[in-house]
Backbone as JSON Lines, residues from 0, in Angstrom:
{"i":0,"aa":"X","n":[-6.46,16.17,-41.21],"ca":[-6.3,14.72,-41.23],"c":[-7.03,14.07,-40.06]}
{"i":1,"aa":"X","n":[-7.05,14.88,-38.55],"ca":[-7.46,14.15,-37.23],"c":[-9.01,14.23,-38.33]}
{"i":2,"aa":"X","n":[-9.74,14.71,-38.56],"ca":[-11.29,14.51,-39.16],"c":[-11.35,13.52,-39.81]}
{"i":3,"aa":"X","n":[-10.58,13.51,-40.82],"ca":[-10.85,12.32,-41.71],"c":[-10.83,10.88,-40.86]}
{"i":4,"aa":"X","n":[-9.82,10.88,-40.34],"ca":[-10.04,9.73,-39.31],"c":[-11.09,9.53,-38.3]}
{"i":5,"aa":"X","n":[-11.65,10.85,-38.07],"ca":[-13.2,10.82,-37.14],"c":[-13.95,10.48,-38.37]}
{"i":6,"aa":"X","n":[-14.11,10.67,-39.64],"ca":[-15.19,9.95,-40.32],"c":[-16.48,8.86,-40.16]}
{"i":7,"aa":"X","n":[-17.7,9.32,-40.64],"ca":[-18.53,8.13,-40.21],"c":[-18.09,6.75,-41.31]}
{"i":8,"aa":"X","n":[-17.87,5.58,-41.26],"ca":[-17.27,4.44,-42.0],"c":[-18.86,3.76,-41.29]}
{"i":9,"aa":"X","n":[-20.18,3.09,-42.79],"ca":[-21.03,2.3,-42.17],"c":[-20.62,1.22,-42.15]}
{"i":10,"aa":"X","n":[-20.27,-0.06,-41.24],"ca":[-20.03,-0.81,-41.51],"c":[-21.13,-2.18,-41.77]}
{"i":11,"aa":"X","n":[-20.67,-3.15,-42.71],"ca":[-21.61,-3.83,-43.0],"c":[-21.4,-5.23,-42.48]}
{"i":12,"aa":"X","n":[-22.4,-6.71,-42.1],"ca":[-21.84,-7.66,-42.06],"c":[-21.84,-8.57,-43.36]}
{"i":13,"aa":"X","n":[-21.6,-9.96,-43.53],"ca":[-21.26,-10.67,-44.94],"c":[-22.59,-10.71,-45.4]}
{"i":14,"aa":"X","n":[-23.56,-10.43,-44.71],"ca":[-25.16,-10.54,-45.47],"c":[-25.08,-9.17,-46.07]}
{"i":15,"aa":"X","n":[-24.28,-8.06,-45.78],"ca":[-24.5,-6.79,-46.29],"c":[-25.67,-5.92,-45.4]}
{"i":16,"aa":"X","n":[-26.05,-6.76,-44.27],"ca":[-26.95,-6.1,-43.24],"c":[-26.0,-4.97,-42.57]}
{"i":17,"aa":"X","n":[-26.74,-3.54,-42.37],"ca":[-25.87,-2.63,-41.53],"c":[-25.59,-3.49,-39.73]}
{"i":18,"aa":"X","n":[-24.45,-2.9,-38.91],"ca":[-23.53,-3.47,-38.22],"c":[-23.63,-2.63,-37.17]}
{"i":19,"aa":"X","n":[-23.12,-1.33,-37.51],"ca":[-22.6,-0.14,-36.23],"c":[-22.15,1.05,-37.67]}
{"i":20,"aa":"X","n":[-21.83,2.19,-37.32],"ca":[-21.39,2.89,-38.17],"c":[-19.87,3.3,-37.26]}
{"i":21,"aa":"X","n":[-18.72,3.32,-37.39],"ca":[-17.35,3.41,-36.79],"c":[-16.49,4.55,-37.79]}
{"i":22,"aa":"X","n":[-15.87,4.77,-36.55],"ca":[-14.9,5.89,-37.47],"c":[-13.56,5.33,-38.19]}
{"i":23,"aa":"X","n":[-13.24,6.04,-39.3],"ca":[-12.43,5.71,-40.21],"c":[-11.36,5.09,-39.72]}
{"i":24,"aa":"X","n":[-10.61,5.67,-38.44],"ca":[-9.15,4.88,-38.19],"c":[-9.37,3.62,-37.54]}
{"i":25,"aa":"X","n":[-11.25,3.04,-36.92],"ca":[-10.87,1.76,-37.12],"c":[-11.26,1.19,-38.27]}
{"i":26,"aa":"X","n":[-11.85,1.49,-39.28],"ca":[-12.43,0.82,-40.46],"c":[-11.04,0.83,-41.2]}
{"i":27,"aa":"X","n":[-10.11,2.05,-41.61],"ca":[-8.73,1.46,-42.11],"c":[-8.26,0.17,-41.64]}
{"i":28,"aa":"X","n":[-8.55,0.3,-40.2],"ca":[-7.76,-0.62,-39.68],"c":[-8.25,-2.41,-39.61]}
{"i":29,"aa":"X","n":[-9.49,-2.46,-39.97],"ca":[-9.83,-3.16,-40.22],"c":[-10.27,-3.8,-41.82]}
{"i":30,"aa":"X","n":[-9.81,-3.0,-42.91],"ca":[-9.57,-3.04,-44.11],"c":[-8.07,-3.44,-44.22]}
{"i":31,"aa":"X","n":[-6.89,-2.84,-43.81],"ca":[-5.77,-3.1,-43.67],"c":[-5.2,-4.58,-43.23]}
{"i":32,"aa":"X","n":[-5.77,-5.05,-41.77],"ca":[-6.24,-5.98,-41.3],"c":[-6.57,-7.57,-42.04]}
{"i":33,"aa":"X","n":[-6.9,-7.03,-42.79],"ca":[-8.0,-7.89,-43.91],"c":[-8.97,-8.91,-43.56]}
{"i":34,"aa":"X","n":[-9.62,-7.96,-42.44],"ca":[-10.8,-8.2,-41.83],"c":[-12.17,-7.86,-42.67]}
{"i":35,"aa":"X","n":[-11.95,-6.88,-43.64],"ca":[-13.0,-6.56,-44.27],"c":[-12.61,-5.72,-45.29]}
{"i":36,"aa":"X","n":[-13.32,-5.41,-46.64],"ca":[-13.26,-4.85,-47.78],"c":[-14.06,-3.65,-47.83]}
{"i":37,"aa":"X","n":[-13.33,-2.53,-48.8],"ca":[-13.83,-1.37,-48.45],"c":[-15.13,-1.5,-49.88]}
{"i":38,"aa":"X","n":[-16.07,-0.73,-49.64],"ca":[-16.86,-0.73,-51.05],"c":[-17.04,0.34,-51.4]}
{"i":39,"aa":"X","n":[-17.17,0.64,-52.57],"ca":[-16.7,2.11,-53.64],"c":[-18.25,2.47,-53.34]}
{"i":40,"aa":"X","n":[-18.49,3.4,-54.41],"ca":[-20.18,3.72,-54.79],"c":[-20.73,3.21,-55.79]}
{"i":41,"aa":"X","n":[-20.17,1.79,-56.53],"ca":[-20.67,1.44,-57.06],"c":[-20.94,-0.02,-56.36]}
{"i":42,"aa":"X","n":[-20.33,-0.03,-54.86],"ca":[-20.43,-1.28,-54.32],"c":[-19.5,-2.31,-55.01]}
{"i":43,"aa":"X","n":[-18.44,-1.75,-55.49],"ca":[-17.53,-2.98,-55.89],"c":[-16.28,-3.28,-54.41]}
{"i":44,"aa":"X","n":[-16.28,-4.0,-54.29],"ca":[-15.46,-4.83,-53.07],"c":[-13.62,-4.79,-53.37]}
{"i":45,"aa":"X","n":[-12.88,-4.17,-52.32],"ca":[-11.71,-3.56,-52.52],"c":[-10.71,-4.39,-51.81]}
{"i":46,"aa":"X","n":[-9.67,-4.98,-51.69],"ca":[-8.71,-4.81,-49.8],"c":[-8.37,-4.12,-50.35]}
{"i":47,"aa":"X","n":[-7.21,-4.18,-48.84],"ca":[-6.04,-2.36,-48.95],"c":[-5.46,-2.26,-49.76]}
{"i":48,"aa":"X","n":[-5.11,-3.55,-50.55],"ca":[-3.42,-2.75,-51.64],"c":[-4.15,-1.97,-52.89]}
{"i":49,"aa":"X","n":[-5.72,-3.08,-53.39],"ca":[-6.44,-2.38,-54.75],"c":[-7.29,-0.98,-54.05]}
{"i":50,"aa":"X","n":[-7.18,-0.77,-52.72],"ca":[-7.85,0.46,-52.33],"c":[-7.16,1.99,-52.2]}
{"i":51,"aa":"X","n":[-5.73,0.96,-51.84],"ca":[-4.81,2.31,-52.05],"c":[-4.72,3.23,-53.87]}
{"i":52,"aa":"X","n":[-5.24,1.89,-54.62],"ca":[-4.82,2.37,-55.86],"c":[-6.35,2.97,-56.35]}
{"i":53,"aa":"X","n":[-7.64,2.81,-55.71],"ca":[-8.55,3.08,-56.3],"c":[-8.43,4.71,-56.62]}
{"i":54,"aa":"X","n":[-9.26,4.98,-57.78],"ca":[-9.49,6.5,-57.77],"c":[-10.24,7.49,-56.97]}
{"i":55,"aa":"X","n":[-9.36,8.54,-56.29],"ca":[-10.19,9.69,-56.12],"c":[-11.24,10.03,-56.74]}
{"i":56,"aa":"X","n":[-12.04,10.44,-56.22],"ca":[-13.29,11.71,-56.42],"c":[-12.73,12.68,-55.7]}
{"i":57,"aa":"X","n":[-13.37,14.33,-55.87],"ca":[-13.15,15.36,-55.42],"c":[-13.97,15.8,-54.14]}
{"i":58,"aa":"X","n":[-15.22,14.28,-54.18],"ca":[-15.9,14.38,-52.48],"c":[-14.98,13.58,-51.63]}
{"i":59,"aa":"X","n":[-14.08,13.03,-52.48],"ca":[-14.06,12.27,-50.82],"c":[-13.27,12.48,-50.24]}
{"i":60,"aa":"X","n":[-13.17,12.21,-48.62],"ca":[-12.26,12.79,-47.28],"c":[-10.89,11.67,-47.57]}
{"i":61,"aa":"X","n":[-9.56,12.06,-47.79],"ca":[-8.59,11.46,-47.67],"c":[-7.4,11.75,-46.33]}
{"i":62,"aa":"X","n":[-7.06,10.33,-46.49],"ca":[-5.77,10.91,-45.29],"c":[-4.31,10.79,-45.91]}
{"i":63,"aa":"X","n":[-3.33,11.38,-45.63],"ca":[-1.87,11.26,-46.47],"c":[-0.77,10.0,-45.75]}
{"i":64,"aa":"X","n":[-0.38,9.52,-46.58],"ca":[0.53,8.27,-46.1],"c":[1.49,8.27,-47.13]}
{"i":65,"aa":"X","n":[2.7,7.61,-46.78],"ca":[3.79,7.84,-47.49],"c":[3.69,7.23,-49.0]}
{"i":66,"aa":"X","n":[3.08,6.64,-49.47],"ca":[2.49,6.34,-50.4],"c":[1.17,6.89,-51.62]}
{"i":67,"aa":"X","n":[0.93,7.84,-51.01],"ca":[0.31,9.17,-51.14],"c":[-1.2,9.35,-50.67]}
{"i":68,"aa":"X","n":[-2.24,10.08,-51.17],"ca":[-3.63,10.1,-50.37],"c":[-4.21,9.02,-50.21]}
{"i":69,"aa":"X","n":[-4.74,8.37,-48.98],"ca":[-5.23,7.16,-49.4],"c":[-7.06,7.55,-48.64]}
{"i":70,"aa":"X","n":[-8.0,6.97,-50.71],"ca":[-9.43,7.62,-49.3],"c":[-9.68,6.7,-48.36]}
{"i":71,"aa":"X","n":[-10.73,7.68,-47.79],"ca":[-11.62,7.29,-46.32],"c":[-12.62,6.65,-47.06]}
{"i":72,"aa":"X","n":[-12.64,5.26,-46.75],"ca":[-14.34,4.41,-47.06],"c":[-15.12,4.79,-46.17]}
{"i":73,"aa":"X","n":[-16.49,4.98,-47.3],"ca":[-18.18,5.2,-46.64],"c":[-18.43,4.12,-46.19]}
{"i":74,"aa":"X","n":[-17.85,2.91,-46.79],"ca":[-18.99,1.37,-46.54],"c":[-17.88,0.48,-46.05]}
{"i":75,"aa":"X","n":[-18.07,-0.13,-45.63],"ca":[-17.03,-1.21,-45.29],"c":[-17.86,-2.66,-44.97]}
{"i":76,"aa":"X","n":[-17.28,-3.76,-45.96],"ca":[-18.27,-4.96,-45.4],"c":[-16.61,-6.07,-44.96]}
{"i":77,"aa":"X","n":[-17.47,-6.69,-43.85],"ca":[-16.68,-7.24,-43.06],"c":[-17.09,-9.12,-43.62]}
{"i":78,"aa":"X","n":[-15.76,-9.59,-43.3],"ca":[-15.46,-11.06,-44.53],"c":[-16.71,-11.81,-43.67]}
{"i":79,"aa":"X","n":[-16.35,-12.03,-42.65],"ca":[-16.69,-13.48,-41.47],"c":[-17.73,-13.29,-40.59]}
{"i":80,"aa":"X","n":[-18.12,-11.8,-39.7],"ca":[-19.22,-11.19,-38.95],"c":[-20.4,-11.6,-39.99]}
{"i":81,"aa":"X","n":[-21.7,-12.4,-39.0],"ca":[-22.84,-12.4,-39.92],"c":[-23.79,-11.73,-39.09]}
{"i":82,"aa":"X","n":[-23.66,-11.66,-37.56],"ca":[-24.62,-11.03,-36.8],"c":[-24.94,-10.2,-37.34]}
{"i":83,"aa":"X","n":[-26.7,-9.32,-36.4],"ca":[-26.54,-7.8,-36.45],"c":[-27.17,-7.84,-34.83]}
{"i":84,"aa":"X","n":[-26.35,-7.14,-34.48],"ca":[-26.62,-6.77,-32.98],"c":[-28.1,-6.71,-32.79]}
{"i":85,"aa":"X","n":[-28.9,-6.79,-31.58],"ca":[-29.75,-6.0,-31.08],"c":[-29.71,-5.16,-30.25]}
{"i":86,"aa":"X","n":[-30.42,-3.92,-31.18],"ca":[-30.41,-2.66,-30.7],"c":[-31.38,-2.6,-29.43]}
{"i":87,"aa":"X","n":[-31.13,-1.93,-28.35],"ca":[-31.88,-1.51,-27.05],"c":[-32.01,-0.2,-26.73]}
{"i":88,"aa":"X","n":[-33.38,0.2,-27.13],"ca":[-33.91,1.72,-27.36],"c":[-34.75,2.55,-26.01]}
{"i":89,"aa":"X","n":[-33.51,3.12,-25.79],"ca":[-33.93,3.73,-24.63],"c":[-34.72,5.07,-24.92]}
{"i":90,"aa":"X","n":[-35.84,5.48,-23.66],"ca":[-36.9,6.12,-23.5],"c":[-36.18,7.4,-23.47]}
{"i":91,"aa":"X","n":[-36.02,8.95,-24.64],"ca":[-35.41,9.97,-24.21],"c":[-36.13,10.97,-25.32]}
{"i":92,"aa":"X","n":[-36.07,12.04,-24.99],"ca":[-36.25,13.14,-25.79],"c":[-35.52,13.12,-27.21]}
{"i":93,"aa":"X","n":[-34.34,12.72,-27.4],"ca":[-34.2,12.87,-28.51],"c":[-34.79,11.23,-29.67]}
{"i":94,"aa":"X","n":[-34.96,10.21,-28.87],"ca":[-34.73,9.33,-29.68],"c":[-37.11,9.49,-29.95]}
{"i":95,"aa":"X","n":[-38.02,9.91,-29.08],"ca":[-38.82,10.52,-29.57],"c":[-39.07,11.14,-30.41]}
{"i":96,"aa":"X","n":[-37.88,12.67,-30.57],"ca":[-38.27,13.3,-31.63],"c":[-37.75,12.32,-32.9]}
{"i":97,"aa":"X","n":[-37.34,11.26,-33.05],"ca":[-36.38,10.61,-34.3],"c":[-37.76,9.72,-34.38]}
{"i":98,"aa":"X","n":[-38.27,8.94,-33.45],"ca":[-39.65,8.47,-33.66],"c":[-40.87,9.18,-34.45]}
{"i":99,"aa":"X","n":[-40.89,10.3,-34.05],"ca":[-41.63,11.45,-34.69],"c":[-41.12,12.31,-35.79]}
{"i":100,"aa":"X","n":[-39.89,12.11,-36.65],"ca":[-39.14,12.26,-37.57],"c":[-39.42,14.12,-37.31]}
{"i":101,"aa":"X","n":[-38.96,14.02,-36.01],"ca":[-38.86,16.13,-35.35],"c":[-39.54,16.75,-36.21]}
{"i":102,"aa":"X","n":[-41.08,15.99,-36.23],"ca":[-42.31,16.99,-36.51],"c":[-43.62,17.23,-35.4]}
{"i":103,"aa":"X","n":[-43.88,18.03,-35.44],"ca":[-45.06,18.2,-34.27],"c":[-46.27,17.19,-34.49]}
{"i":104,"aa":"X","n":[-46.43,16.11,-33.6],"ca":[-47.67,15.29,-34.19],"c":[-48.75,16.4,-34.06]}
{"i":105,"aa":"X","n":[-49.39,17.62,-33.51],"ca":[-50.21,17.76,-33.59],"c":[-50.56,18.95,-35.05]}
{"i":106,"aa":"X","n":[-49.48,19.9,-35.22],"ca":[-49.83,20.49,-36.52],"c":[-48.95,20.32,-37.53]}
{"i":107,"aa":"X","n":[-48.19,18.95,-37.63],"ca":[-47.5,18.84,-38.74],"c":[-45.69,19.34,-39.17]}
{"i":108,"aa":"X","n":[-45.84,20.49,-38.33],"ca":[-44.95,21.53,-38.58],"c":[-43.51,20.75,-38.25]}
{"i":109,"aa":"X","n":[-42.65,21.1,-38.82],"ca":[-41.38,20.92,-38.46],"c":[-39.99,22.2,-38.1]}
{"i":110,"aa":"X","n":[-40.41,22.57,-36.78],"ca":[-39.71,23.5,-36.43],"c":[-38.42,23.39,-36.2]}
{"i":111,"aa":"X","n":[-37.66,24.38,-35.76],"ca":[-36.21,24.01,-35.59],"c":[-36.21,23.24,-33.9]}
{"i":112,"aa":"X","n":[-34.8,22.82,-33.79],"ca":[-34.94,21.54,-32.41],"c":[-35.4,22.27,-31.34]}
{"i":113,"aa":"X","n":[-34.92,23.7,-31.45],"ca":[-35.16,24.74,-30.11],"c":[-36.7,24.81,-29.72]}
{"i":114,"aa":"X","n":[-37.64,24.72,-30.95],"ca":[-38.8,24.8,-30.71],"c":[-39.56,23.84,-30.77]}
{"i":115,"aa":"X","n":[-38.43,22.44,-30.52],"ca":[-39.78,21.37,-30.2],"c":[-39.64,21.01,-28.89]}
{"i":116,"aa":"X","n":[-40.64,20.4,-28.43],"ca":[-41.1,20.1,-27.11],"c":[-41.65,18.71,-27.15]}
{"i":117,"aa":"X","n":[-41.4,17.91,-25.6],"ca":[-42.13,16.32,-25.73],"c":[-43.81,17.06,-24.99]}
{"i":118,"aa":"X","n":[-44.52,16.24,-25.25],"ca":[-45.82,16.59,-24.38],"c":[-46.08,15.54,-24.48]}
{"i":119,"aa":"X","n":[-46.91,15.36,-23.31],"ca":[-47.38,14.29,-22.66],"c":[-48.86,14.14,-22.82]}
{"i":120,"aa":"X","n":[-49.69,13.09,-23.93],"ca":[-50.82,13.02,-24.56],"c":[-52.13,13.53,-23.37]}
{"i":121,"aa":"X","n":[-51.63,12.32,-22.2],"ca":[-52.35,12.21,-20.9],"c":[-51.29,13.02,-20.29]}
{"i":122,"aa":"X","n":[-51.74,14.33,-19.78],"ca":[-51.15,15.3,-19.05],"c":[-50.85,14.53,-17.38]}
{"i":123,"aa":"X","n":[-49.44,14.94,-16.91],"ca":[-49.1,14.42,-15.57],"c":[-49.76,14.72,-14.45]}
{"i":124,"aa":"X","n":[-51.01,16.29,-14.95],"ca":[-51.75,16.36,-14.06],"c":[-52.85,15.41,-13.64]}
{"i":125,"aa":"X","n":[-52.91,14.67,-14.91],"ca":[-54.01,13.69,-14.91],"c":[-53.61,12.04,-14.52]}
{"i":126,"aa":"X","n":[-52.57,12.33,-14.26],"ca":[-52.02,10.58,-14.06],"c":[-51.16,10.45,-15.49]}
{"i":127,"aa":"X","n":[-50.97,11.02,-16.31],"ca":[-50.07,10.65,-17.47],"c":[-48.8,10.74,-17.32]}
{"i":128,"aa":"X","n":[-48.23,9.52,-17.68],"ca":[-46.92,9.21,-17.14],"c":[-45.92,9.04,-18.07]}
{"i":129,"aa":"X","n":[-44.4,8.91,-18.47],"ca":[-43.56,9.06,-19.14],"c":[-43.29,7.79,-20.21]}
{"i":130,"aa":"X","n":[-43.88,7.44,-20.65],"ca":[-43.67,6.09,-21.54],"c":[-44.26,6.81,-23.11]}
{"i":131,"aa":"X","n":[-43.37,5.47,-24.08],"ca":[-43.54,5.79,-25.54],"c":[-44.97,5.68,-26.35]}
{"i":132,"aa":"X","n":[-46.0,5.16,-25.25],"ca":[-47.37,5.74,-25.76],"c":[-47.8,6.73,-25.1]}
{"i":133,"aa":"X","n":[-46.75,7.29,-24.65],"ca":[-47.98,8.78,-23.58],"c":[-47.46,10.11,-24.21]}
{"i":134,"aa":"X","n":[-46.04,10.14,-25.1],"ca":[-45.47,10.83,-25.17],"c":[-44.59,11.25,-26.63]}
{"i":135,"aa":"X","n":[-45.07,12.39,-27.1],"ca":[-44.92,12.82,-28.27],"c":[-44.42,14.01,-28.54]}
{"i":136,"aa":"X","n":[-43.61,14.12,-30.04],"ca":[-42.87,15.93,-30.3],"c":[-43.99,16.7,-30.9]}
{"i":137,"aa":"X","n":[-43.85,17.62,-29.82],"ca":[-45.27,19.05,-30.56],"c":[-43.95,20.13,-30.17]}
{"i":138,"aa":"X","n":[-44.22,21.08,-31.0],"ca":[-44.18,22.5,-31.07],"c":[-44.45,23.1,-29.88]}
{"i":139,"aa":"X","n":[-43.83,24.34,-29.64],"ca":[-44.29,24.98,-28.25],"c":[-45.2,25.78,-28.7]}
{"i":140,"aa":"X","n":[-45.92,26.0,-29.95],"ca":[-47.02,26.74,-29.75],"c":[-48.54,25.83,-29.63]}
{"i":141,"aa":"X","n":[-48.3,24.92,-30.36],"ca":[-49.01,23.48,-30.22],"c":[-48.99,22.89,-28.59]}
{"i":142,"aa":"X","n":[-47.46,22.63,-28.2],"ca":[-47.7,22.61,-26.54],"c":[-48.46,23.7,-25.49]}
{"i":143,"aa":"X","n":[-48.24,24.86,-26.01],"ca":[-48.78,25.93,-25.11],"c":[-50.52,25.44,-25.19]}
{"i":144,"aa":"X","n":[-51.0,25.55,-26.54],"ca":[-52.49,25.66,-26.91],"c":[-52.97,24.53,-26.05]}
{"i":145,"aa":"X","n":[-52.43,23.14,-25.67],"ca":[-52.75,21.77,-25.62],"c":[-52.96,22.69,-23.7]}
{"i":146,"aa":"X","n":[-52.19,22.62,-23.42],"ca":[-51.61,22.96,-22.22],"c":[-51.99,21.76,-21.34]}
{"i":147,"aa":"X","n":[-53.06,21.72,-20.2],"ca":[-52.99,20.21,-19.2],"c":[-54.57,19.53,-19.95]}
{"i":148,"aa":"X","n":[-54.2,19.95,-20.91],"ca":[-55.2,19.0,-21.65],"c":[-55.25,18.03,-21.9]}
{"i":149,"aa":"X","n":[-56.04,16.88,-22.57],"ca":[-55.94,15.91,-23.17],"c":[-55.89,16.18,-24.92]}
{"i":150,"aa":"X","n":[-55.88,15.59,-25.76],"ca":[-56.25,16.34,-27.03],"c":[-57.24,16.54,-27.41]}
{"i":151,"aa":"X","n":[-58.46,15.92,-27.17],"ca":[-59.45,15.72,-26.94],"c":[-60.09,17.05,-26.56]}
{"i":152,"aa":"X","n":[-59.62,16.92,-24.83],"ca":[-59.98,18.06,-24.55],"c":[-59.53,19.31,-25.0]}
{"i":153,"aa":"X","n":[-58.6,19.51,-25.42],"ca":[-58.07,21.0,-25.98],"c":[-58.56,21.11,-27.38]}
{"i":154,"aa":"X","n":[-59.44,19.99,-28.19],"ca":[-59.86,20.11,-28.97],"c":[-58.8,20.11,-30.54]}
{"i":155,"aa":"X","n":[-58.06,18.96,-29.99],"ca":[-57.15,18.5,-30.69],"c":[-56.42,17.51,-31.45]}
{"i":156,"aa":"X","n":[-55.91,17.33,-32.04],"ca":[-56.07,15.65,-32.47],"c":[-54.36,15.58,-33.46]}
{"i":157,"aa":"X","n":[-54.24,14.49,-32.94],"ca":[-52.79,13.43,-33.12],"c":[-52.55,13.17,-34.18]}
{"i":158,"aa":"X","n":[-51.42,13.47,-35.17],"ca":[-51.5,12.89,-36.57],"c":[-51.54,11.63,-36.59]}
{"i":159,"aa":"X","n":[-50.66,10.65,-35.43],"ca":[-50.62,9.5,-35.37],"c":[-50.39,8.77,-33.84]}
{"i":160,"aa":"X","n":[-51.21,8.01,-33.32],"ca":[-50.81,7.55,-32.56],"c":[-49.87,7.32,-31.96]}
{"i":161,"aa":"X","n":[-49.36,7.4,-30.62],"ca":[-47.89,7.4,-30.53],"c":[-47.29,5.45,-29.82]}
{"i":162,"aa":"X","n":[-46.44,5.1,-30.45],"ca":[-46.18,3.57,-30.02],"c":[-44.8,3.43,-29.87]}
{"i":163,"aa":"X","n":[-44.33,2.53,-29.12],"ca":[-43.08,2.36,-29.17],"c":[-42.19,1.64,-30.14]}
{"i":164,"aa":"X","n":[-41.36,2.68,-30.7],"ca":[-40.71,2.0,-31.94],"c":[-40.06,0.24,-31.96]}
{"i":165,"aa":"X","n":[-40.48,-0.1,-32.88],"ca":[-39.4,-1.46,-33.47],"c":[-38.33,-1.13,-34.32]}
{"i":166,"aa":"X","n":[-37.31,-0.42,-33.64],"ca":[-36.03,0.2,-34.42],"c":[-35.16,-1.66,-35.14]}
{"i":167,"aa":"X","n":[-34.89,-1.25,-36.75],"ca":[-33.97,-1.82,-36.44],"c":[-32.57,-1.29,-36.26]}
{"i":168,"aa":"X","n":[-31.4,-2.18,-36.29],"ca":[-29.98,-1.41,-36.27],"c":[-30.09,-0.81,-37.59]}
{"i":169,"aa":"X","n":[-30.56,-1.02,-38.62],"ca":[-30.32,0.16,-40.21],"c":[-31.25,1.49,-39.55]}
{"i":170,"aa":"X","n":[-32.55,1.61,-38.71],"ca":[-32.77,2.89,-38.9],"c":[-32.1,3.72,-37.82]}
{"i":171,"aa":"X","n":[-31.56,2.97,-36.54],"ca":[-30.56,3.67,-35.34],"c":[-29.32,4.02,-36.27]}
{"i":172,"aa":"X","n":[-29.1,3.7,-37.28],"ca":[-27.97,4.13,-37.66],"c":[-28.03,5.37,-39.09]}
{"i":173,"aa":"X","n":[-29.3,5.18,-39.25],"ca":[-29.75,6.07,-40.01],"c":[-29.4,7.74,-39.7]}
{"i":174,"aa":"X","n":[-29.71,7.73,-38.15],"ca":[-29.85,8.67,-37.56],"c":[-28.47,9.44,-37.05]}
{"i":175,"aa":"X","n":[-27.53,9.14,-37.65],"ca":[-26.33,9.21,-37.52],"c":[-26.13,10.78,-38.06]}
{"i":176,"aa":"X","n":[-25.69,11.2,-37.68],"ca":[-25.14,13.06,-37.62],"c":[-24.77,13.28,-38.71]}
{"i":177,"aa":"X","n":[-23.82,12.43,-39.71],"ca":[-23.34,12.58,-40.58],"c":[-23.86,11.12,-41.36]}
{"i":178,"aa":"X","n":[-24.54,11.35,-42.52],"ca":[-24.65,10.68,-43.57],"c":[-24.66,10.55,-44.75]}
{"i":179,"aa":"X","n":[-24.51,9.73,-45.79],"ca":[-23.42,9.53,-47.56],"c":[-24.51,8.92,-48.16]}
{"i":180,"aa":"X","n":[-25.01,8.77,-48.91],"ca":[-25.82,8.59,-50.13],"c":[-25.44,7.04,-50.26]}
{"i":181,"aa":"X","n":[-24.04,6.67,-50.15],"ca":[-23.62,5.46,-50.22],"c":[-24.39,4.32,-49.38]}
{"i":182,"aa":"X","n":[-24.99,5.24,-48.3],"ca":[-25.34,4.21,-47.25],"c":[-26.7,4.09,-47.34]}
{"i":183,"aa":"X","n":[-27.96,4.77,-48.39],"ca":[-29.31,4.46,-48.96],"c":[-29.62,3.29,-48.45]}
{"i":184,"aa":"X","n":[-29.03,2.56,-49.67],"ca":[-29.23,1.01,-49.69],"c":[-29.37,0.07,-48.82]}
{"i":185,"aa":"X","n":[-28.77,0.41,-47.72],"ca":[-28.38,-0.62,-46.68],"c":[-29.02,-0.17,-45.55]}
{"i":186,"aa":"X","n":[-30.14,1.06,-46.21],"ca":[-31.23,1.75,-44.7],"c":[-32.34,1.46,-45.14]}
{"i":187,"aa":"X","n":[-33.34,0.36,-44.99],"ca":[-34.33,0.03,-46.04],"c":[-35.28,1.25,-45.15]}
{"i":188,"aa":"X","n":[-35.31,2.01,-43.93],"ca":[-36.78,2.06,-43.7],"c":[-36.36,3.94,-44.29]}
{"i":189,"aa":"X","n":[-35.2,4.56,-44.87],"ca":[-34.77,5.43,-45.07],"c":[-35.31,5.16,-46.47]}
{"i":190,"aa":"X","n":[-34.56,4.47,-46.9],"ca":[-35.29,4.04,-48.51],"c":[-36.36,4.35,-49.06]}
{"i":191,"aa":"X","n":[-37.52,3.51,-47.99],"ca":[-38.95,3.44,-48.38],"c":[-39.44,4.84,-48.2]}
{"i":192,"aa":"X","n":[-39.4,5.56,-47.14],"ca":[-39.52,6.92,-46.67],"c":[-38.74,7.74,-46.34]}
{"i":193,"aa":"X","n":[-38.41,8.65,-47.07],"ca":[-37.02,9.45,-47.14],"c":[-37.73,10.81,-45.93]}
{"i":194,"aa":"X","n":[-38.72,10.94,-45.37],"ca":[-38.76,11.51,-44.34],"c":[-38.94,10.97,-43.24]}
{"i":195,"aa":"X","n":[-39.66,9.29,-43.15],"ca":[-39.96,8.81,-41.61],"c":[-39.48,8.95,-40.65]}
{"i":196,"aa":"X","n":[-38.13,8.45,-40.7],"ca":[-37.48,8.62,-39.57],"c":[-36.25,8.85,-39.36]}
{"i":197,"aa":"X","n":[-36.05,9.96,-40.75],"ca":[-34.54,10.23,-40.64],"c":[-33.88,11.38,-39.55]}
């Protein structure tokens, strides 16, 4: 039961724009609340009393209440919230490799996380310094070959330029550890490219 309540719940605002993604015991609680409506997979719009009665599926995570299983919502859209936050994307190894959808810009490859590496286009021996155009996910056999090269010089070349992302909040949330099919829709840059930047 403590899991089900850790659940990812995406939440949505009244435009249906993604929000934050929150765990289930506050999205109950804010369905309960009647702060916001839970939405099925067909996107039909619930409160708590027609949610308690909706039907099971055999995927989904429930919690028990004296009234009997009640599920865990994937989606949750909220009545009155119209914002969507702005997201502030900080400079790190992992949110790189999510820029680089954890493939090696230089041979394509998509290794496991252990074997990727950031490298630095303009090597630090050369004055190349830590920012989101200097710095890209390669492979450590791709990093080894490059070594204090340029690509150029190692006789190498970039699938794509490297730039600093314009995340919005749907693809930061994309990237979420755990994700539902339910939440497609409401990830347009997941949508368009089911590998970019998931």
């Amino acid at each position: 039961m403590a899991y089900a309540l850790d659940a990812p719940v995406l939440v949505l605002n009244r435009h249906y724009q993604p929000v934050r993604v929150t765990p289930a015991r506050r999205a109950l609680l804010l369905l309960y609340g009647g702060s916001a409506h839970a939405l099925d997979e067909k996107y039909q719009a619930y409160d708590f009393a027609s949610w308690m009665r909706a039907p099971l599926r055999h995927t989904d995570e429930t919690i028990g209440t004296s009234s009997g299983p009640l599920r865990v919502p994937r989606l949750l859209l909220l009545h009155r919230y119209g914002r969507v936050p702005v997201t502030t994307l900080r400079l790190c190894r992992r949110n790189v490799y999510l820029r680089d959808n954890f493939t090696c810009q230089y041979c394509g490859r998509r290794p496991t996380l252990k074997e990727l590496n950031l490298d630095h286009v303009k090597p630090r021996s050369q004055g190349g310094t830590a920012t989101w155009e200097n710095l890209v996910t390669s492979c450590r056999r791709c990093n080894f070959r490059k070594g204090g090269f340029t690509p150029e010089g190692a006789g190498m070349r970039l699938l794509r330029e490297p730039t600093r992302p314009n995340w919005s909040v749907a693809v930061a949330l994309s990237a979420s550890p755990r994700h539902f099919a339910e939440w497609d829709p409401f990830l347009p840059e997941r949508r368009e490219s089911a590998g970019s930047l998931a």
